[in-house]
N, C-alpha and C positions, 0 to 999 in steps of 0.2 A: 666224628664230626656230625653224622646222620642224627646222632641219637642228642646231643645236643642242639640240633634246628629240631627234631621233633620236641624235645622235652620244652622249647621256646615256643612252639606252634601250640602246646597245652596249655604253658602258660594261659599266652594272649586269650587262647579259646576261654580259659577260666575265668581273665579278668572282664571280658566282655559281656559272659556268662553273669555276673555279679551285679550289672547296673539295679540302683534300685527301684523297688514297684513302684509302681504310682499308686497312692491310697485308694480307695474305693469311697466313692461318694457316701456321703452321709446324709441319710432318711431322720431328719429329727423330729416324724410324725410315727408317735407308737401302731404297732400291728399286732395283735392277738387271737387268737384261734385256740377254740374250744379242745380240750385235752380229753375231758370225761369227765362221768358223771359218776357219783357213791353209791346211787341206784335210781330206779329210775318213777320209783311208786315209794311214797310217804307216808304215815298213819300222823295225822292233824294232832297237832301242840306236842307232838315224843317224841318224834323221827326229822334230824338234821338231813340235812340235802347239802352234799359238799361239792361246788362247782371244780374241777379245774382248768384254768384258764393259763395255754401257756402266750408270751410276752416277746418281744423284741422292740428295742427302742436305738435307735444311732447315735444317738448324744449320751443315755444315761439319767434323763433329767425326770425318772417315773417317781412317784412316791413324793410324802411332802415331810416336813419338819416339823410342823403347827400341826396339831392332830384336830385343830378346828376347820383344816382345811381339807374335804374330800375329796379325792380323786378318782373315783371308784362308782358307778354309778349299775345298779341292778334292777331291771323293772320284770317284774310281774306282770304277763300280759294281760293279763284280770282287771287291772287299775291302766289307769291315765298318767299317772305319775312314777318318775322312778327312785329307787329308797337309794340313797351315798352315801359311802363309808370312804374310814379314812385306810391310806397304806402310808405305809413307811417308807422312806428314800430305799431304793431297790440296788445305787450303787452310792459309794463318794461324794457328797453335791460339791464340791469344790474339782472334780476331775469330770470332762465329757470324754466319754466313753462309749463304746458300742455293748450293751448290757440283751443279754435274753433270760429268761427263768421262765418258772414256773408259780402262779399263783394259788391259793387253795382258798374258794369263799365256802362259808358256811351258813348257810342258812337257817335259822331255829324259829318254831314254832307257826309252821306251813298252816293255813288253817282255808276250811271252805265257807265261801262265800253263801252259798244257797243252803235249802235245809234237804239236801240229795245228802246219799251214802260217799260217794264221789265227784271230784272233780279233776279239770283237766287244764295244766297250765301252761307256757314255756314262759325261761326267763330271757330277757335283750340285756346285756351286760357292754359297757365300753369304758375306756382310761382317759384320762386326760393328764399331762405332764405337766411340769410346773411354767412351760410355757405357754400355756392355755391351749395346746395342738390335743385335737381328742382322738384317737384311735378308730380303727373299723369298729363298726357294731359286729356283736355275733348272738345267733338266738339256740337256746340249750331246743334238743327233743324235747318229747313234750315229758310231762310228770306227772303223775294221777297222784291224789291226796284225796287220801279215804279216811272215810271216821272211825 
């Protein structure tokens, strides 16, 4: 009798034990933070600069379809402007999802502005999703680019 009111007392304990989680709110404003850098000094029009940047999004909605449309935004502290590239849907666009990875930008053909041996630059990088939500900004260390 003991060992069946205990083996009922497990039960209950397990089934109680079971209720389901309640989801975790969803952020469907991207967050990204700098991963590293390919190095961290250039030689002007040779040497690629390859960012990486890793990603977390709540929905899934990073990346676009239309490769006319960028979402990828990289500035050169040097200039006023920043140069946009495109990405690729990063999960499903027909499923929201909670999606994280890793990006890899590359950069080609760093060149100096002045007529010096060197210069010195950081880049500001940020996302924006296919809901127009843009992401934190993040700024690389800096990068010397030599002739």
């Amino acid at each position: 009798m003991k060992i069946k009111l205990y083996m009922a007392l497990v039960w209950l304990a397990g089934i109680s034990a079971c209720k389901e989680a309640e989801p975790l709110p969803v952020n469907p404003v991207p967050f990204i933070s700098l991963d590293s850098l390919s190095r961290s000094s250039v030689k002007e029009f040779t040497d690629s600069l390859v960012i990486y940047v890793r990603y977390e999004d709540g929905n899934g909605d990073l990346g676009e379809i239309n490769p006319d449309i960028n979402s990828l935004e990289v500035q050169d502290q040097r200039f006023q402007k920043a140069d946009a590239y495109f990405i690729p849907p990063q999960a499903p666009t027909d499923k929201q999802l909670r999606i994280e990875g890793r990006l890899a930008i590359r950069l080609r053909n760093l060149f100096l502005l002045g007529t010096g041996n060197s210069e010195t630059t950081a880049f500001r990088i940020r996302l924006r999703d296919r809901a127009g939500n843009w992401s934190n900004s993040i700024t690389t260390p800096n990068i010397t680019i030599t002739r």
